[in-house]
C-alpha positions in Angstrom: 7.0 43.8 20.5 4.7 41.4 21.1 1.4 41.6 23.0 0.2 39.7 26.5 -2.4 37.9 24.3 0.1 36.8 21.7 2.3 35.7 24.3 -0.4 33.7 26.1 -1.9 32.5 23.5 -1.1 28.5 22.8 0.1 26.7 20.2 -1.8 24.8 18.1 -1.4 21.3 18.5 0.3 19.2 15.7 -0.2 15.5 15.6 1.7 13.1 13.1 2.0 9.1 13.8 3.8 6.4 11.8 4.3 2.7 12.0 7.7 1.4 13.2 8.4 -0.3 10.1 12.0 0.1 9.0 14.4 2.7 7.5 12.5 5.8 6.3 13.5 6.6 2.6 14.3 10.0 1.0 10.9 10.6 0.3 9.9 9.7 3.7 12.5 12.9 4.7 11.8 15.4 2.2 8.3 15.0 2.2 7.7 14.7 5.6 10.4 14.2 8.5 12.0 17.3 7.4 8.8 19.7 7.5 7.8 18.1 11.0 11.5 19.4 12.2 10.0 23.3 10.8 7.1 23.0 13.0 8.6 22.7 15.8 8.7 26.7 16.9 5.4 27.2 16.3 3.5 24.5 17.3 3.1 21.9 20.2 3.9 18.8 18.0 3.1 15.2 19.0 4.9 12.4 17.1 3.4 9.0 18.1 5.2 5.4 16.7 1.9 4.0 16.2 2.9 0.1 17.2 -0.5 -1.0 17.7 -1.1 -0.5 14.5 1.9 -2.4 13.3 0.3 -5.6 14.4 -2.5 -6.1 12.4 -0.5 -8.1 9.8 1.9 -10.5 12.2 4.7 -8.8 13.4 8.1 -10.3 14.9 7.9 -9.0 18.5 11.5 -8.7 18.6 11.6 -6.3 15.3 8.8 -4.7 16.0 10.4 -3.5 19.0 13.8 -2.9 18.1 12.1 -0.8 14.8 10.3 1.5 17.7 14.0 2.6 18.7 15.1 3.0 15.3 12.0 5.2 14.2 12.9 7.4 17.3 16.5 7.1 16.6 16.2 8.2 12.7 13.6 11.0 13.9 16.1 12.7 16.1 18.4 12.5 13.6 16.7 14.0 11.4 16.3 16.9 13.4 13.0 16.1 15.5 14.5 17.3 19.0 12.8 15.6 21.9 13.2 18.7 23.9 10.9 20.2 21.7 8.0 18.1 20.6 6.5 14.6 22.2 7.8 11.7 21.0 6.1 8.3 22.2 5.1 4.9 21.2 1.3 4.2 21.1 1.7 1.3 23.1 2.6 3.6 26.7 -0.3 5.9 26.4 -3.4 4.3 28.2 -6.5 5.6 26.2 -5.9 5.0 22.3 -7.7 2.1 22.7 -10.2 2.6 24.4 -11.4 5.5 22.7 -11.2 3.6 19.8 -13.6 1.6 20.9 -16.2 4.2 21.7 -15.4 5.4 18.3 -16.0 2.1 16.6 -19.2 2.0 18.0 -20.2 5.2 16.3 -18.8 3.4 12.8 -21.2 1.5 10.4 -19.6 -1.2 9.0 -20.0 -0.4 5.5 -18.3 2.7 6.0 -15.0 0.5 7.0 -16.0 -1.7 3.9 -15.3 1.2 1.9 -12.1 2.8 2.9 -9.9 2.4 -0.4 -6.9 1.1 1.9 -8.7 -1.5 3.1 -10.2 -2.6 -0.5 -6.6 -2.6 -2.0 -5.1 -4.8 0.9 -8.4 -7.0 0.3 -7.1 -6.8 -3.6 -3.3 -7.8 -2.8 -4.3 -11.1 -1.8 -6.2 -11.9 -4.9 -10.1 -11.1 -3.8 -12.2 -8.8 -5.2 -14.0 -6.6 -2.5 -17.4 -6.5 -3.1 -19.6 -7.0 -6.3 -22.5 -4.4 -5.0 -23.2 -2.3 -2.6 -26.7 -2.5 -1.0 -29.0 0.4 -0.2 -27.9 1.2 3.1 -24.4 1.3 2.4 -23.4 -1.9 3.1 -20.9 -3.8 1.1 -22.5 -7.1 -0.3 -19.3 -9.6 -0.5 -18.4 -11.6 -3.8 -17.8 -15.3 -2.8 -14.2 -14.3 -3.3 -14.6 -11.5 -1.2 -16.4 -13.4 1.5 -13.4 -16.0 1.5 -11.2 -12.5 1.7 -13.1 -11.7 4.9 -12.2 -15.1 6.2 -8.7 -14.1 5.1 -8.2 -10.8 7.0 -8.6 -9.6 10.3 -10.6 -7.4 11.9 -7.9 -5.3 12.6 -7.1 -4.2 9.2 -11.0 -3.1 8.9 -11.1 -1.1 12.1 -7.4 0.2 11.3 -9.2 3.7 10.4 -10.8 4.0 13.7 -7.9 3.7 15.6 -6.3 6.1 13.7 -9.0 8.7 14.0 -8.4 7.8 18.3 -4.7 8.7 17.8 -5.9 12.6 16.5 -9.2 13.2 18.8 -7.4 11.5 22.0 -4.9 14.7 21.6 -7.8 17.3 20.3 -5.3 17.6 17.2 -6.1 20.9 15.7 -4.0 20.0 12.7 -3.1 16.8 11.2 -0.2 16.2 8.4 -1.1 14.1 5.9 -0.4 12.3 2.7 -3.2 11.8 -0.5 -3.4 8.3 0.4 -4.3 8.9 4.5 -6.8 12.0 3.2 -9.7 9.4 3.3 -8.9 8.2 6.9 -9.1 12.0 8.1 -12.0 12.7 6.5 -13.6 9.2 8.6 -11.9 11.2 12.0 -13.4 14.5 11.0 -17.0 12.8 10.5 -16.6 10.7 14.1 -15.5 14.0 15.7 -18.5 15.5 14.3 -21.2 12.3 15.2 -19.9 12.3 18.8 -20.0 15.7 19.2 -23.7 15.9 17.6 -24.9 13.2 20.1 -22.9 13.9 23.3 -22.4 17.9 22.8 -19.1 19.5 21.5 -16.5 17.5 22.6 -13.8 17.3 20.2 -11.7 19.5 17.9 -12.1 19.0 14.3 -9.0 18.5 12.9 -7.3 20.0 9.7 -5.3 18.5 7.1 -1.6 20.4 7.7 -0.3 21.1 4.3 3.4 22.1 5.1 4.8 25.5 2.4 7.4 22.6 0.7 7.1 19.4 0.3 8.3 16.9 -2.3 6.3 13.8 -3.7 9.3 11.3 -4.5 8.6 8.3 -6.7 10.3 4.9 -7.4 14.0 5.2 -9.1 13.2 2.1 -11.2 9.5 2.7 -11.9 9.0 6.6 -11.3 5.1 6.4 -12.3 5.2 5.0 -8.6 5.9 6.5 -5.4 8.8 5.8 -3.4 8.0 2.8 -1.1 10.0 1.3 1.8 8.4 -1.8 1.0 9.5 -2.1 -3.0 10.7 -5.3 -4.0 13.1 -4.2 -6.3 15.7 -3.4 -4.7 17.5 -0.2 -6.3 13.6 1.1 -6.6 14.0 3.2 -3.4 16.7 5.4 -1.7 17.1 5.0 2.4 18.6 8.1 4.1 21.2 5.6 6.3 22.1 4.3 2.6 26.3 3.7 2.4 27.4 5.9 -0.4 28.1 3.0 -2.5 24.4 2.1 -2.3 23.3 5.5 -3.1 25.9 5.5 -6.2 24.2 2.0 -7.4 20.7 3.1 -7.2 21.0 6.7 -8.8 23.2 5.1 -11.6 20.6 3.1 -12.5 17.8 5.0 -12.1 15.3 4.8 -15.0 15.3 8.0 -17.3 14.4 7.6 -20.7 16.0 7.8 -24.7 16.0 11.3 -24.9 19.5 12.9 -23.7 17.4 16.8 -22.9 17.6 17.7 -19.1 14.2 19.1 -18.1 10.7 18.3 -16.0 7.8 17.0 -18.2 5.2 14.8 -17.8 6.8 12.7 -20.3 10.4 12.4 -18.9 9.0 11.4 -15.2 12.4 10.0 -14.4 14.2 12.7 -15.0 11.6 15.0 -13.5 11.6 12.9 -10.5 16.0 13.1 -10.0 15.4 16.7 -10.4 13.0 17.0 -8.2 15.0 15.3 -5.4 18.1 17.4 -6.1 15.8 20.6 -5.6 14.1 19.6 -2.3 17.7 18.8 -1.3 20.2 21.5 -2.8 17.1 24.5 -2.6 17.2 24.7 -6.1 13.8 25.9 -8.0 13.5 23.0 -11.0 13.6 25.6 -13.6 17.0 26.9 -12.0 18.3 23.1 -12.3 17.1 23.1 -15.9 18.9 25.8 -17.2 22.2 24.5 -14.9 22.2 21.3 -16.7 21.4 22.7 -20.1 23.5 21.0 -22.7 24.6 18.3 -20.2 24.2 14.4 -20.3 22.1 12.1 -17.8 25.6 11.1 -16.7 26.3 14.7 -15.4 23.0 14.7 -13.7 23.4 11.5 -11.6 26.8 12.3 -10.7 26.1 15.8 -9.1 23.3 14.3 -7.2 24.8 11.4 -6.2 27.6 13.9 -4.1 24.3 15.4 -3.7 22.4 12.7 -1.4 25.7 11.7 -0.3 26.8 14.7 1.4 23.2 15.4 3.0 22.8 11.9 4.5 25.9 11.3 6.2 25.6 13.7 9.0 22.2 11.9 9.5 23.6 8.7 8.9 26.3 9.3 11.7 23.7 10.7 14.1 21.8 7.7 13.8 24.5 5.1 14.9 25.4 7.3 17.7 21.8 7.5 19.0 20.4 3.8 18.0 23.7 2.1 20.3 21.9 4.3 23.5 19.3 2.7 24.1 18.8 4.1 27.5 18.9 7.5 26.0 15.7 6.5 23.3 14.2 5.3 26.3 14.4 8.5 27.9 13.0 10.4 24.9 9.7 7.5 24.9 9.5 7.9 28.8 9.0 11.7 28.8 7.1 12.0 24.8 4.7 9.2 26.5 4.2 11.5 30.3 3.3 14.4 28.3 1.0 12.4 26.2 -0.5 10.7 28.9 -1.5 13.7 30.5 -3.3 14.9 27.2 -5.1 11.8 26.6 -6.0 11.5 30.4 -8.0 14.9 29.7 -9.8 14.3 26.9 -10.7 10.8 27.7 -12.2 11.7 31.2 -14.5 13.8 29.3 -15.1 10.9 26.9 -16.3 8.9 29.7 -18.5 11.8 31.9 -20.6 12.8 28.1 -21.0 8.9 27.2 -22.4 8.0 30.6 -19.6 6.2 32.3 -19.7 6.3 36.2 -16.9 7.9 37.9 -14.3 5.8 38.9 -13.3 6.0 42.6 -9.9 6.4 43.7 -8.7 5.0 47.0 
């Protein structure tokens, strides 16, 4: 039996955003989506479609919104009910914003300059970053890398910032997150920290959530990569609203190597990497799926988890066209994730403004 204090006692509050930006893949599911849908019991759970971020490379406006719908659509379906957690797009919660801003004026530059994500998009388009760094931290620009800052907007500097808004606007106590986002915490956790040294304590500092399971998926046709939605090569990556003929296609021709041995090792990482998907899908420890495929072909392999990935994504495939042709009903779920958000963010930025000095605003 439980006692008053247990029962009184509230959750602790799980935040998790992600851009709009297409279908989600199996990795996307396993390593993610799926553990959000087990936190749902025991935690207050906030799952923000972070559109504003979407923008800072030029979006269609008529994708953009239509992916909003289909990232709540595909979440639901997945088994994120709205009548238990918060789901909402950035974009309807006044304050994300604004405390960004506050935020970004707590921020040296250099420290933006550094963020890895921001060096490698610098890198995609052909600039090096920076050729030194000077004594106070700042990054001294390359000629390259000064006609890279002419290249990029500010946006994509200040991208961090606005995530670390997203967590302290909601007092996240923890925060899921993957190897490559572990730097853009860390910036939140330091903010949190610098405001609440210079304006008193203030914010929560939030905690990277490391979920019990979780499964690192990489690229079918390059598995020294992970997974990506945005791969080029187009049998590379497996989408959970994939036809079954697609899903036969890309498994048969995922890349596995000359050996004909079933088993996970660091020098068979395509076969470690099907095996790994059939285990966070079928339950299966690796070793257990080992010794099941002893003396069996690659052939064997892709087959059974083919029917594998088959059978688990069609009742999430069918969900999905049910939800994504009621639009009215998404709206609903949007309308009543962004409410509940608002009133959050309404909190904690009030006391943003009072500790920074802003004068009350009066209400007629």
């Amino acid at each position: 039996m439980k006692d008053n204090d247990s029962l009184s006692k509230p959750k602790p509050v799980i935040l998790t955003c992600a851009q709009p930006t297409g279908m989600l893949t199996i990795g996307n599911y396993l390593g993610a989506v799926r553990n959000w849908a087990d936190m749902l019991q025991r935690h207050e759970c906030y799952f923000g479609i972070v559109d504003l971020h979407a923008i800072t490379t030029p979006p269609q406006p008529a994708v953009l919104r239509q992916n909003v719908f289909q990232c709540v659509a595909q979440y639901v379906a997945c088994g994120l009910d709205p009548d238990k957690c918060h789901q909402f797009a950035q974009s309807h919660v006044v304050g994300h914003t604004e405390l960004a801003w506050v935020l970004t004026c707590l921020t040296p530059v250099g420290e933006l300059q550094r963020m890895t994500q921001f060096k490698d998009k610098v890198a995609k388009l052909g600039f090096k970053t920076a050729e030194t760094e000077s004594t106070d931290g700042e990054i001294k620009f390359s000629h390259e890398g000064a006609r890279a800052q002419a290249s990029i907007n500010a946006g994509l500097l200040c991208y961090p910032v606005l995530m670390a808004a997203d967590i302290l606007l909601y007092n996240a106590d923890l925060v899921p997150v993957g190897e490559d986002q572990r730097q853009h915490l860390e910036l939140c956790r330091d903010l949190a920290q610098r405001f609440n040294h210079q304006y008193s304590k203030t914010f929560v500092i939030p905690e990277p959530y490391v979920p019990k399971t979780g499964s690192r998926i990489m690229s079918l046709a390059d598995p020294t990569r992970k997974m990506s939605k945005s791969d080029d090569h187009h049998r590379a990556t497996l989408f959970i609203l994939d036809e079954p003929d697609q899903i036969r296609k890309k498994i048969a021709s995922a890349v596995t190597d000359s050996e004909s041995e079933i088993r996970a090792n660091s020098d068979k990482p395509g076969i470690s990497n099907l095996l790994i998907i059939h285990s966070g899908l079928s339950g299966r420890p690796v070793p257990e799926l080992e010794d099941h495929f002893s003396g069996k072909g690659y052939g064997e392999l892709k087959s059974e988890l083919t029917e594998l990935v088959s059978e688990t994504l069609a009742p999430i495939r069918t969900r999905y066209q049910e939800l994504i042709a009621d639009r009215e009903y998404l709206k609903s779920i949007l309308s009543r994730g962004a409410e509940a958000a608002q009133k959050r963010a309404n909190k904690n930025l009030s006391k943003v403004y009072r500790k920074v000095g802003f004068p009350e605003r009066t209400r007629k």
